[in-house]
C-alpha positions in Angstrom: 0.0 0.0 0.0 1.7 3.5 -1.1 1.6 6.1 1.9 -0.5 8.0 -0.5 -3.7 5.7 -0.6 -3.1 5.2 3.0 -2.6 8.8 5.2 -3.5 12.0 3.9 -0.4 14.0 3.2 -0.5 17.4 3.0 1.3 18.5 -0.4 1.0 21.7 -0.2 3.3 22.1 2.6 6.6 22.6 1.2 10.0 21.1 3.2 13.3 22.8 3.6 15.7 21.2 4.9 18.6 23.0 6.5 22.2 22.2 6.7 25.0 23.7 7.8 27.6 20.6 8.3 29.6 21.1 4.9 30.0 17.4 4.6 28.8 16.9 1.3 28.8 12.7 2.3 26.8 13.1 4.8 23.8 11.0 2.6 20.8 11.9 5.5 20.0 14.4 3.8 19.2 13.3 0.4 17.3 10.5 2.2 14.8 13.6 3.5 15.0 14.8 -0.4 13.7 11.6 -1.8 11.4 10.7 1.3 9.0 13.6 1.1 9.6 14.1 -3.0 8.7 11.0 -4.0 5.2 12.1 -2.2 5.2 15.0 -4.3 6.2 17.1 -1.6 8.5 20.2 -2.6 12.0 19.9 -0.7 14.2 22.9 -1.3 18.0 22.1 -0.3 20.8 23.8 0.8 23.8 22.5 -1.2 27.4 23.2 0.1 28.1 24.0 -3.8 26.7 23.3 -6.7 28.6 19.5 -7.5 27.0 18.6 -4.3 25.4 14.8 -4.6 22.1 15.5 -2.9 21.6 18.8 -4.7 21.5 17.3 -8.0 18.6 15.1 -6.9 15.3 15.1 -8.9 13.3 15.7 -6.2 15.3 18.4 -4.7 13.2 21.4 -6.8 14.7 24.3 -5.8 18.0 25.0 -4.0 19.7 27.8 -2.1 23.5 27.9 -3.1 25.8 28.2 -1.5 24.9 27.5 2.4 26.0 30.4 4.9 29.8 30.6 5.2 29.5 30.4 8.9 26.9 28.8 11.6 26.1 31.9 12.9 22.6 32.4 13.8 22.1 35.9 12.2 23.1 34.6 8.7 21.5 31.6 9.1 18.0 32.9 10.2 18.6 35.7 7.5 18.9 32.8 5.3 16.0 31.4 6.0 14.2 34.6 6.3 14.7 35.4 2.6 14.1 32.1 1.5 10.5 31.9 3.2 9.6 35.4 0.8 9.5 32.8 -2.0 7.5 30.1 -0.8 3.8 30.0 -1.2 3.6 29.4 2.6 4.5 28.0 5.7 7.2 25.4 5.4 8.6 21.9 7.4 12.0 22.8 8.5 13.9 20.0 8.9 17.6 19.6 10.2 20.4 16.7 10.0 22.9 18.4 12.0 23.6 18.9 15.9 24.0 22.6 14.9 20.9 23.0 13.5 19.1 21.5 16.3 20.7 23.6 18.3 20.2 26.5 16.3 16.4 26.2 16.0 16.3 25.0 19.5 17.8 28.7 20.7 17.0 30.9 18.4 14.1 29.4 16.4 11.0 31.5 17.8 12.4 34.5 15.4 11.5 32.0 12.5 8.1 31.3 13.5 5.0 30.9 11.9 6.8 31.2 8.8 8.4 27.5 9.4 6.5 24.7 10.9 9.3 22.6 13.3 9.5 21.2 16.6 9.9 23.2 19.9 12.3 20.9 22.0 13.2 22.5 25.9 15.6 25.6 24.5 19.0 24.4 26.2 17.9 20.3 25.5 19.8 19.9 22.1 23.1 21.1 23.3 23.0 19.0 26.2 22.2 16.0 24.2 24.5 16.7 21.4 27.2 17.5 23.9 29.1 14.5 25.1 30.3 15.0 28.3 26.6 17.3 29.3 25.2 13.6 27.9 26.3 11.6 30.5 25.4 14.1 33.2 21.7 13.4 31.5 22.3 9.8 31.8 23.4 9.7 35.0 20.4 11.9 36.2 17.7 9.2 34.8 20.1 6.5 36.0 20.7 5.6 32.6 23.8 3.2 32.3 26.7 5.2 30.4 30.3 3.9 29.9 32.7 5.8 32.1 34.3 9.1 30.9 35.9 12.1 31.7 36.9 15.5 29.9 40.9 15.4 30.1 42.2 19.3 30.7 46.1 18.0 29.3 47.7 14.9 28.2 48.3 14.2 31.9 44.9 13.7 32.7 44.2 12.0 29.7 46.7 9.0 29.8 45.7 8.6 33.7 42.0 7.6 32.3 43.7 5.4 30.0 45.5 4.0 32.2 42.9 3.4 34.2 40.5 1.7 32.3 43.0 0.1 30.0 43.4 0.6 26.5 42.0 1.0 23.9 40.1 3.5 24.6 37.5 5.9 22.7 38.0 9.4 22.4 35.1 11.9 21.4 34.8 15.5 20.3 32.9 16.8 23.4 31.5 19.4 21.4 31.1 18.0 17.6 29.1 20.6 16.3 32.3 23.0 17.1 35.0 20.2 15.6 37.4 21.8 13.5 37.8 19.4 10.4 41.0 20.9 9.3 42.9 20.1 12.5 42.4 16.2 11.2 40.0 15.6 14.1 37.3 12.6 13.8 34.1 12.9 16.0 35.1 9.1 17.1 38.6 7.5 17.4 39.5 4.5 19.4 43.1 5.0 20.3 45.3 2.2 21.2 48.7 3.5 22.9 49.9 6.0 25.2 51.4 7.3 22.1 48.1 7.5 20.0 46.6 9.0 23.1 49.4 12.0 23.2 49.7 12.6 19.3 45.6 13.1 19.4 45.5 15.4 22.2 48.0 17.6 20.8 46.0 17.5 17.4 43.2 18.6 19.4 44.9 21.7 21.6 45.6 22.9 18.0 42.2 22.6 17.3 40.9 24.3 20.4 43.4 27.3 21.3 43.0 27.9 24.6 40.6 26.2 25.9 39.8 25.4 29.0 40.3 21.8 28.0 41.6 19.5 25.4 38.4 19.6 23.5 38.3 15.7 24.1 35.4 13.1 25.6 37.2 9.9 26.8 35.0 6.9 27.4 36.1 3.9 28.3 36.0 0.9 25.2 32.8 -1.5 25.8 34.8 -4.9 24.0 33.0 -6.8 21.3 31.0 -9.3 22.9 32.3 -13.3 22.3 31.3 -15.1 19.3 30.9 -12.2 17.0 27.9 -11.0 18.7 26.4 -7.6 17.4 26.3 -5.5 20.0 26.1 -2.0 18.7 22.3 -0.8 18.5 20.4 2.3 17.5 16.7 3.6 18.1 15.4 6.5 15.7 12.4 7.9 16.6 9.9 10.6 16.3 8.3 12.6 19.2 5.0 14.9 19.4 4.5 18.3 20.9 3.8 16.6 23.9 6.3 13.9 23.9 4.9 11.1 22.8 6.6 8.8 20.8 4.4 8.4 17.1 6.8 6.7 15.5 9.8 4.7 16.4 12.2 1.8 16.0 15.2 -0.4 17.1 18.3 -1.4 14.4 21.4 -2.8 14.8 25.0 -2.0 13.4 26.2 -4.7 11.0 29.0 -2.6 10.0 30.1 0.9 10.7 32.8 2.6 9.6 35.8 3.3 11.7 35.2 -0.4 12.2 33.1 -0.8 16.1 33.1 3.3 16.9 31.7 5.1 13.7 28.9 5.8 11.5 26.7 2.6 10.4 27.9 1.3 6.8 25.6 -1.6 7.0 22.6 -1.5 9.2 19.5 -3.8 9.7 16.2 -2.9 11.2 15.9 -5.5 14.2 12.8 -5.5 17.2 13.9 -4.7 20.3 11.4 -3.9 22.5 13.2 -3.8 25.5 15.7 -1.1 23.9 13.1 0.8 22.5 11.1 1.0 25.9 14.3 2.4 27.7 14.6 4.8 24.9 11.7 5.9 24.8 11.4 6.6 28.6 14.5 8.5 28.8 13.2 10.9 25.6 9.4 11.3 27.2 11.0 12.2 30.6 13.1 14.6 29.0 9.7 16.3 26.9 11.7 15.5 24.0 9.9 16.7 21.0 11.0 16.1 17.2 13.4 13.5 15.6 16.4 11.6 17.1 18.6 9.1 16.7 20.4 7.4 19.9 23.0 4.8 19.8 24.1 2.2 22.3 26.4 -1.0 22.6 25.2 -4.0 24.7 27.6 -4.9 27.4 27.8 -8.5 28.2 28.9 -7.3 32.0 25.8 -6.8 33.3 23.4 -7.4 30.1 22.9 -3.1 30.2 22.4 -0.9 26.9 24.7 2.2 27.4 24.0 5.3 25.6 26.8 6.3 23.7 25.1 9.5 21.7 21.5 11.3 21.7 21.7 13.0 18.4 19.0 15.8 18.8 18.0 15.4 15.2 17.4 13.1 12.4 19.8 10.2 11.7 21.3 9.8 8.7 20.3 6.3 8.2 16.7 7.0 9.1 15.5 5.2 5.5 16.1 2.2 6.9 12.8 2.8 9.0 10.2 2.4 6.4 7.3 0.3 8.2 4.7 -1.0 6.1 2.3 1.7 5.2 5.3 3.8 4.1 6.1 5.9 7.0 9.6 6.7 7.8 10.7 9.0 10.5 10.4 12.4 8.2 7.3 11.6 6.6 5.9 11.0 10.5 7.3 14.6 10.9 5.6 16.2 8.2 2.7 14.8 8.7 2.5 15.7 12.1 3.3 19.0 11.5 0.9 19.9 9.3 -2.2 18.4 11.2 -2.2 15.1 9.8 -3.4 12.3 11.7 -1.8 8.6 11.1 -1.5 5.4 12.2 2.3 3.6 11.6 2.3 0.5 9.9 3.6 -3.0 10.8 7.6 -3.1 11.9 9.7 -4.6 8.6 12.2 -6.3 10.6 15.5 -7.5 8.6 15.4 -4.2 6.4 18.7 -3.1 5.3 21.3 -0.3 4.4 23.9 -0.1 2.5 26.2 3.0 2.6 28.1 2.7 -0.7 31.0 5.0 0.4 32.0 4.0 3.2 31.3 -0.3 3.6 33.5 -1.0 1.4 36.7 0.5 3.1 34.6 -1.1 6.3 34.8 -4.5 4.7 38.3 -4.3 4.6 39.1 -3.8 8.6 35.9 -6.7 9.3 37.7 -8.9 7.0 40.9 -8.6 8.9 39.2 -8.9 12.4 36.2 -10.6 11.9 37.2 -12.9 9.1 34.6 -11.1 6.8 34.5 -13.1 3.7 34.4 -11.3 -0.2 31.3 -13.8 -1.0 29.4 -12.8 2.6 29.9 -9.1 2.3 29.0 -9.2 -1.5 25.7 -11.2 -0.9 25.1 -8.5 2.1 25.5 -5.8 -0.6 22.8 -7.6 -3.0 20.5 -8.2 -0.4 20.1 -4.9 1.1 16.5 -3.3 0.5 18.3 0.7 0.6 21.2 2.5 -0.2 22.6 5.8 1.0 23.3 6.9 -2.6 21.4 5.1 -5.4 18.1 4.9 -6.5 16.7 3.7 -9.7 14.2 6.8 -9.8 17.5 9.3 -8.9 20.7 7.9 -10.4 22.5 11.6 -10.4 23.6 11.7 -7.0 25.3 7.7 -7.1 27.3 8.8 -9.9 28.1 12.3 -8.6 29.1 10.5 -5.0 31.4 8.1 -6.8 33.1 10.8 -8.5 33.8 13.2 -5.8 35.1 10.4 -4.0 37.4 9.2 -6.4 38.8 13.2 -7.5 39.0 13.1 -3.5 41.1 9.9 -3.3 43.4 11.1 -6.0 43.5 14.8 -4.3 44.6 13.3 -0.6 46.9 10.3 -2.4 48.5 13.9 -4.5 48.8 15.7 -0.7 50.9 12.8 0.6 
């Protein structure tokens, strides 16, 4: 049954989706471009410049080029000011970024009614995008959390390791604010005192004179035995009054750094003890809007710890399409705009394919995990979505695979 035939989606509505993370891999948000135009909905896009993949998309029908040079919520909200002047009315504004959230979270009442978007508690996105203000959330609702601390120098920093034992993961505390230039990743596991001193000086560059080293240090939750997957997510939608409408449990297959990055290969799995936890934590919060959380299962004590609330929509939020159509954006819209609906029936064992990034995945799982050519490759056939192609929207596949490869050439040049 098409989501058409089933809920009555408001077209008129148009969607803007804004984003000022100038990743242009980031894929989450050509997934809101394709969602909501597929239903006919308008989506205008803001494209970092003009050979961005998701801005080439057929259902992106218009674009503002180029997004603001900087985050800063004057030019932003001038932005989208001046952008609202040309549509024929109130729009969905929808974010894939911490900074947006946080943005709209702050200083969103200047936009409204001209945009239609959630109204989250004003200081609730940084907290949760924040990962050191996370686990002072989490160990408010006695949520279990692996242990961390926020290192002021290298001294502090290789005590913790030393502590818990390495490896360890380090975090940007603040990834909104990560300087990409200073070769910083939002996730690393490091695995020497050396590592460990050769990352914090990369981040003091990166932060001045900060009060701190600009780093999150968790301690590492260890695979579980016998290959078990352990590394979860739950994305989700919540109402103006907190209630969850819309909302599912998936698992990482893959991810990429290999057991601390982004999900590569992800499959929708039931979880109802996960998702009751989760959604628990969000109500009792009076979370409103999309998010995505992630955990990892520790065999310890049988516990989920949260490792991120991302106060936003997840990149690999596609993967959620239940039965009658309804993804995590289209629940958005459609709440938005007045629309009442009822979710469909879980798909469990849906999957995702990111096309950029499993592959170089598949490398490190075939060296630890003893990942096999023919299981990844029948993995790759059998998943049901993919970050980048579509057969209705082939431009952005073929634009991804050729940034990637002038970028490969560029960094390979550089070295």
């Amino acid at each position: 049954m098409s989501l058409k035939a089933s809920v009555d989606v408001d077209t008129a509505t148009d969607a803007v989706l804004l984003k000022l993370d100038r990743n242009v891999f980031h894929h989450g948000g050509l997934g809101v471009i394709r969602s909501l135009g597929r239903l006919g909905i308008r989506v205008h896009a803001m494209r970092e410049d003009r050979f961005a993949p998701a801005g080439v998309s057929r259902y992106a029908r218009r674009t503002v080029s180029p997004m603001p040079d900087r985050a800063d919520p004057h030019d932003v909200l001038d932005l989208l000011d001046r952008l609202a002047d040309r549509l024929p009315g109130p729009a969905v504004l929808i974010t894939t970024d911490d900074a947006g959230a946080i943005l709209l979270a702050e200083h969103g009442d200047k936009l409204r009614p001209r945009y239609l978007f959630p109204d989250p508690p004003a200081d609730l996105p940084r907290r949760a995008a924040g990962k050191a203000t996370l686990a002072e959330i989490c160990r408010a609702a006695g949520v279990p959390h692996p242990a961390t601390t926020v290192p002021v120098d290298a001294a502090e920093a290789t005590a913790f390791a030393d502590a818990c034992g390495y490896p360890v993961v380090a975090k940007v505390n603040l990834p909104w604010m990560a300087d990409r230039a200073a070769g910083l990743h939002s996730t690393t596991v490091v695995r020497s005192r050396e590592e460990m001193l050769a990352l914090v000086q990369r981040a003091r560059r990166a932060t001045g004179d900060g009060p701190d080293t600009g780093l999150l240090l968790q301690e590492y939750l260890a695979p579980a035995p016998c290959g078990t997957l352990q590394d979860w997510f739950f994305h989700g939608y919540f109402d103006a009054d907190s209630r969850c409408l819309f909302g599912h449990t998936g698992i990482k297959v893959r991810s990429f750094p290999i057991h601390a990055g982004l999900t590569s290969y992800g499959r929708w799995e039931s979880n109802e003890r996960l998702r009751d936890e989760a959604v628990a934590l969000l109500s009792g919060l009076g979370y409103r809007g999309p998010v995505d959380l992630d955990y990892r299962w520790d065999p310890r004590d049988d516990s989920y710890r949260l490792l991120d609330l991302n106060p936003r929509l997840g990149a690999q939020f596609r993967l959620f399409q239940d039965s009658a159509g309804i993804d995590v954006v289209r629940a958005m819209h459609l709440d938005l705009t007045g629309r009442a609906f009822s979710p469909g029936e879980a798909v469990a064992g849906r999957s995702l394919f990111v096309e950029n990034f499993d592959p170089i995945a598949a490398l490190a799982y075939r060296r630890d995990e003893n990942l096999t050519m023919r299981s990844w490759l029948a993995s790759v056939r059998a998943a049901d979505e993919a970050a980048w192609f579509a057969r209705d929207d082939l431009a952005p596949f073929f634009l991804t695979g050729a940034r990637a490869l002038w970028q490969a050439a560029a960094n390979r040049l550089r070295r």
